[in-house]
N, C-alpha and C positions, 0 to 999 in steps of 0.2 A: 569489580562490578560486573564480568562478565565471564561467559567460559558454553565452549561447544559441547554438548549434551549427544547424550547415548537417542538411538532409534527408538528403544525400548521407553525412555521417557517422555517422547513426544506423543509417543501412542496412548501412554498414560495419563499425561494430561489433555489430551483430547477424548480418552474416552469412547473412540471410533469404533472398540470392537469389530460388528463385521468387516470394517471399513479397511483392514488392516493391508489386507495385499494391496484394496489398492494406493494405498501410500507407500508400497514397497515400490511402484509402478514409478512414483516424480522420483527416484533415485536420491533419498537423503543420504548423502556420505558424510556421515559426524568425524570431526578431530579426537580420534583417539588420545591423541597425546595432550590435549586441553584438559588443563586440571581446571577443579570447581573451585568458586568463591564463596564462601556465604554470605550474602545481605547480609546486615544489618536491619532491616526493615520483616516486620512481621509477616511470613506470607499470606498466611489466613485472612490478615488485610484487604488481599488484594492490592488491584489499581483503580483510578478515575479515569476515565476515559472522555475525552472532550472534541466534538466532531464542529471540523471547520471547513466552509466553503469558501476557495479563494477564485471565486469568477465564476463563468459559464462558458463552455465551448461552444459554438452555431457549428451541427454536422449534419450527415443524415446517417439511417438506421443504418447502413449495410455496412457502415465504419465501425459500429458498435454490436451488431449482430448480422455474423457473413452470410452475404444473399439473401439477406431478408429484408422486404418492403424498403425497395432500392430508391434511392430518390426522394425519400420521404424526408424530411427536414424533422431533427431532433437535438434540443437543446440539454446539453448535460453540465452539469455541475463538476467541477473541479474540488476535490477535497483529500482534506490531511487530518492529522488526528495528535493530540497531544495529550499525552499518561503521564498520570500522576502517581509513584510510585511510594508511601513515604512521604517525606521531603525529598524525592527525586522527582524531577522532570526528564522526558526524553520525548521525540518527536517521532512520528510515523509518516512520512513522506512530507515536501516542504509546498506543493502547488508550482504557480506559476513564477516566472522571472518578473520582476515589476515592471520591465519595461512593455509588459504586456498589456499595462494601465496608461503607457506614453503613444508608443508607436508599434503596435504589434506587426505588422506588414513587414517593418522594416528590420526589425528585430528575429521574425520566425521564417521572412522570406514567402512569397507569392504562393509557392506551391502547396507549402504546409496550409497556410493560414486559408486558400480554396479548400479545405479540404475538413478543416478542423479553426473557427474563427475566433478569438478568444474577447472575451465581453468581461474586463476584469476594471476593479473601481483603485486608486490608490491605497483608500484605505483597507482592502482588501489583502493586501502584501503579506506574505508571512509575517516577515519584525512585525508591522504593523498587528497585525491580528495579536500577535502572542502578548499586548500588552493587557487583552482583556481577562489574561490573567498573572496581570501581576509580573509578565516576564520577559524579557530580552534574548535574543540570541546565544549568548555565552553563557547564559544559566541553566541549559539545561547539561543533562550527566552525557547525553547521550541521541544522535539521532539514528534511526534504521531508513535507510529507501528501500523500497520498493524494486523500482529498475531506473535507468537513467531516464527516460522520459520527457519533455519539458513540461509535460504539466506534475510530474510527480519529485524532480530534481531540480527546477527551475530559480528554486532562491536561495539553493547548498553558497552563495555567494554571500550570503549572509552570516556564513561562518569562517569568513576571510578572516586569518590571523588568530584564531582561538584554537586552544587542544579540545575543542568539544568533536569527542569520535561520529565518525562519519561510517557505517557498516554499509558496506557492499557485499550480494554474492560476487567472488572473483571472476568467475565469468562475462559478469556482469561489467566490473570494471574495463576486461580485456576488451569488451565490445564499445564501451565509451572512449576508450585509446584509438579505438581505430576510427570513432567516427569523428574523434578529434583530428586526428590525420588526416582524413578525406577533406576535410574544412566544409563539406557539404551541410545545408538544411535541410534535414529530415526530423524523423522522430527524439531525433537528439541534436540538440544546437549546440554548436561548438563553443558559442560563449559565452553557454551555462556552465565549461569546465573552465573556464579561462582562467579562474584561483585553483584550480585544483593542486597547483604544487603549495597553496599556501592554506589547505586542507590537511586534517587529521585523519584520513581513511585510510579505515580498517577492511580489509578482506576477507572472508568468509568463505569457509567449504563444507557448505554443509549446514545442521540443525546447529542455533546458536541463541542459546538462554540468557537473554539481556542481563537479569539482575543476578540472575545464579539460584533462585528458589523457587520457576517452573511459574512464575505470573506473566513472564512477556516472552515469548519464544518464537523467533525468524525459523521460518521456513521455505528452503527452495520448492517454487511453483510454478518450475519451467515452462513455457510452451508460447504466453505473449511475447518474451523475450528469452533467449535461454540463459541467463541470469536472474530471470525475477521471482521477489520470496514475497511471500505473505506475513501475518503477524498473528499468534495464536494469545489471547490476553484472560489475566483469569480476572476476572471484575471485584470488583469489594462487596457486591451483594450477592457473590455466589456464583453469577450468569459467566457461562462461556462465550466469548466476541473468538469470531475471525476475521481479521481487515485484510480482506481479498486482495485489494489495490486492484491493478487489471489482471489478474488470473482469474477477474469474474467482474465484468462491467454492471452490467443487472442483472437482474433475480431469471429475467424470461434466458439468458444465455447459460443457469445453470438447469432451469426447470425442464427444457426442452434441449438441450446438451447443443445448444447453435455457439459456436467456437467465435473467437471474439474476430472483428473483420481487419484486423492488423494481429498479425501472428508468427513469431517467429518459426513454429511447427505447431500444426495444425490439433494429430494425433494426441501431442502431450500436453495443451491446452486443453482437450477435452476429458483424458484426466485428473486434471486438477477439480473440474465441474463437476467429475462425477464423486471425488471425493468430497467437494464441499457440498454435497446432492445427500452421503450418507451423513456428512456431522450435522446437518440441519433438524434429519429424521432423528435425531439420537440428544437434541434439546441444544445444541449449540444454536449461536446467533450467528448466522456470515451475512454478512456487512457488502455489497457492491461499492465499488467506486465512483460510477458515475449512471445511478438508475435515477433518472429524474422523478417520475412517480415515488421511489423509496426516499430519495432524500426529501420531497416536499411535504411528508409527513414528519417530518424530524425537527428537534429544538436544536439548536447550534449553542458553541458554546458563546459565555462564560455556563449553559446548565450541560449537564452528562449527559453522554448517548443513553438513551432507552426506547425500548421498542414501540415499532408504530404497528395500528391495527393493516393496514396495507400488507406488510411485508407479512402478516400472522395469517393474514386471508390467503394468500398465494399459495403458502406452505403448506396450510389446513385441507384446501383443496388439490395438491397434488399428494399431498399423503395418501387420501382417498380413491386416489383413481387404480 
């Protein structure tokens, strides 16, 4: 069902042209030695794509864009995504922990929750959500994160005790070990990994093509954390998606290249911005994580992501300038 893909193919189905060096720039190191699989499932197909909000964060700007309009209170959306591949399911980051809908304070710890407050409803839960289509936890083929997070890794607990693959970049993993050893609450809570020995994760180095036929393809997009990928999706109706996760919170931190206000390095955060700045010009769709304006033009599922006029204004006008 899966297999780590050549540089040359990621270029090709993205399409980036100019864009090229600068993707040599996030350093994709592909697994040479990864043999390919082929689907089963038609690629021409495509995928579905289905965009879910699990809560809201209370922050302010300068958390989500550095040094800008400091103090200002800004409430963002928490979201995950689930593709349809075929008759495969697979998940694109999972939200929050549900105890975010019990006791968040007590659960994320004082410092975090000052800083980032989380406003999530029970029914909101990952399980919960996936049943408005039809689905369970253990039925999907396949989850990718993002980075560890707790609002993008927060319900991997939901896959206590199943072989459903868990993809990490390895980096990635190595920095969720440590922050499991610190025992600290930060950006990572340690007892969002507390099943991790009764997880199916898979590590990653490098470019890695979900189904094997160039529709769902991880990509490292180091710089929020130096583990975190993004997800390159070929759609069923043609259109190119990129789900950013936080290599790009909203539209204004790729438009104006303001690097995200939690960062593992700064420099290669704003690479990433500048390459989702050329696939946008070139007809791709890149997707933010947590742009309140963008998401509040959006249908959730059980209907498919499709584009809003918001995001087509922004783009139309910096084309222009």
């Amino acid at each position: 069902m899966s297999n780590e893909i050549s540089r040359r193919n990621i270029l090709r189905f993205a399409a980036i042209g100019a864009g090229v060096a600068s993707a040599g720039a996030l350093g994709f190191v592909p697994n040479a030695q990864a043999k390919k699989k082929k689907s089963a499932t038609d690629p021409a197909k495509g995928v579905k794509a289905y965009p879910f909000v699990c809560g809201i964060l209370k922050t302010q700007t300068q958390y989500m864009l550095k040094d800008t309009r400091i103090g200002t209170p800004m409430n963002i959306p928490v979201t995950f995504f689930i593709l349809r591949h075929g008759d495969e399911w697979m998940a694109f980051d999972t939200g929050n922990n549900a105890m975010c809908a019990k006791d968040p304070v007590g659960y994320w710890g004082e410092a975090v929750t000052g800083a980032y407050y989380p406003v999530m409803q029970d029914y909101e839960e990952f399980k919960v959500q996936l049943k408005k289509l039809g689905l369970s936890p253990q039925k999907l083929k396949a989850v990718v994160l993002s980075h560890g997070h707790l609002d993008h890794a927060g319900a991997i607990d939901n896959f206590k005790g199943t072989d459903v693959p868990i993809y990490l970049q390895a980096k990635e993993i190595e920095t969720i070990k440590n922050a499991i050893a610190s025992g600290k609450k930060t950006a990572y809570i340690p007892d969002d990994f507390k099943v991790m020995s009764e997880l199916n994760v898979k590590p990653l180095n490098g470019i890695f093509d979900v189904f094997g036929d160039g529709t769902v393809i991880a990509f490292p997009t180091p710089g929020h954390t130096e583990g975190h990928q993004s997800l390159a999706v070929r759609a069923y109706d043609g259109k190119r998606l990129i789900l950013c996760a936080d290599a790009m919170y909203t539209l204004e931190n790729m438009i104006d290249a303001i690097p995200p206000g939690l960062a593992w390095d700064v420099p290669r955060a704003v690479e990433a911005l500048t390459i989702f700045k050329v696939l946008s010009m070139t007809g791709t769709e890149v997707v933010p994580s947590h742009d309140p304006e963008f998401w509040k033009a959006k249908k959730l599922a059980p209907d498919l992501f499709a584009k809003a006029n918001y995001k087509d204004e922004i783009l139309t006008a910096y084309a222009a300038v």
